[in-house]
C-alpha positions in Angstrom: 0.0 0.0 0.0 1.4 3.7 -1.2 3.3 5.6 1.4 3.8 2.9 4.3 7.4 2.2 3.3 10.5 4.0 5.3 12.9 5.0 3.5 16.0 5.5 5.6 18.8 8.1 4.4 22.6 7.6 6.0 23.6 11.3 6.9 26.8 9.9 4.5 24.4 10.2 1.2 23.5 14.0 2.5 27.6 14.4 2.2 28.0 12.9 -1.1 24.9 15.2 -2.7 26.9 18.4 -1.3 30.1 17.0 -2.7 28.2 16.5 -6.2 26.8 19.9 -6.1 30.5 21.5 -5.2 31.9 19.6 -7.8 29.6 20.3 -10.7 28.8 16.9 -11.3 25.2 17.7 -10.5 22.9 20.9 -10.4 20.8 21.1 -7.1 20.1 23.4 -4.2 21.1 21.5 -1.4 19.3 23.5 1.3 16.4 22.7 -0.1 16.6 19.1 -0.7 17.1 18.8 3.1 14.1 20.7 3.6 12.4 18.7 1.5 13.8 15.7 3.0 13.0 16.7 6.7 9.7 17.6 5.6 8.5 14.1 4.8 7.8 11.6 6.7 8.6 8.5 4.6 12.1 9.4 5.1 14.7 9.1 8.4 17.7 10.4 8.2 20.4 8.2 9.9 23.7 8.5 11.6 26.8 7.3 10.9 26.9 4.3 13.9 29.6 2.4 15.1 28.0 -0.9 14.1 28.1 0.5 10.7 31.6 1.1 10.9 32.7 -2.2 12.1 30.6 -4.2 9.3 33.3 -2.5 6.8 36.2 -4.5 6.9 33.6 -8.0 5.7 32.6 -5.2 2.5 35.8 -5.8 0.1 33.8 -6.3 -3.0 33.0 -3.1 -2.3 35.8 -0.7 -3.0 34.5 3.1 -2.5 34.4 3.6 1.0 31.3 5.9 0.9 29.4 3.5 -1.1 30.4 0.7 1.5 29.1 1.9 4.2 26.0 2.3 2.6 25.6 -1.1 1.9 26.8 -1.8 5.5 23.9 0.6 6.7 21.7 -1.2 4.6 22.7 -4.6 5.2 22.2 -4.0 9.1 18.7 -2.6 8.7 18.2 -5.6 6.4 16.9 -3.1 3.7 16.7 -2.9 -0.1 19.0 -0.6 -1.5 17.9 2.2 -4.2 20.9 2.5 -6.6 21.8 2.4 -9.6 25.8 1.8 -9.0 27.4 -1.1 -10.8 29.8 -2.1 -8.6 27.0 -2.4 -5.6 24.4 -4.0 -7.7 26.5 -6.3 -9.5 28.2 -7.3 -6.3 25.2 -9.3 -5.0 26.2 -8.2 -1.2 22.8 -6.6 -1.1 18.7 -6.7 -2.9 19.0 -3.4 -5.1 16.0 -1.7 -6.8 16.2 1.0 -10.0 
């Protein structure tokens, strides 16, 4: 049923979209994205936890350090990840959707 899923955001993906922005790689006002984000409430954003952290060192297959801990986030909430990132979704380490 439409709008009962959660869709939880690691604080990390906030600080890849401002490095994206800074970089030109994409066009976006970041300000309000997170005003967007904050205002609803299908989405939590998460911190960076320690258990997160420690789950990186069994994520070799996954070489980009940001991208790993997303998948370490996302194993540990035993989630589905949205992306579109080859080396994640060809891994098999976690389900992908897009």
């Amino acid at each position: 049923m439409a709008g009962q899923a959660t869709i939880i955001l690691p604080v990390i993906v906030l600080a890849e979209i401002i490095f994206a922005v800074e970089r030109g790689r994409v066009r976006a006002d970041v300000r309000k994205i997170i005003r967007r984000i904050r205002s609803l409430r299908y989405f939590r954003v998460v911190p960076l936890r320690l258990t997160t952290i420690l789950r990186l060192q069994t994520l070799t297959e996954i070489p980009e350090m940001h991208d790993r801990i997303i998948v370490a986030e996302t194993l540990l909430r035993k989630g589905t990840l949205i992306t579109r990132d080859a080396t994640i979704t060809t891994s098999g380490v976690v389900p992908t959707v897009w």
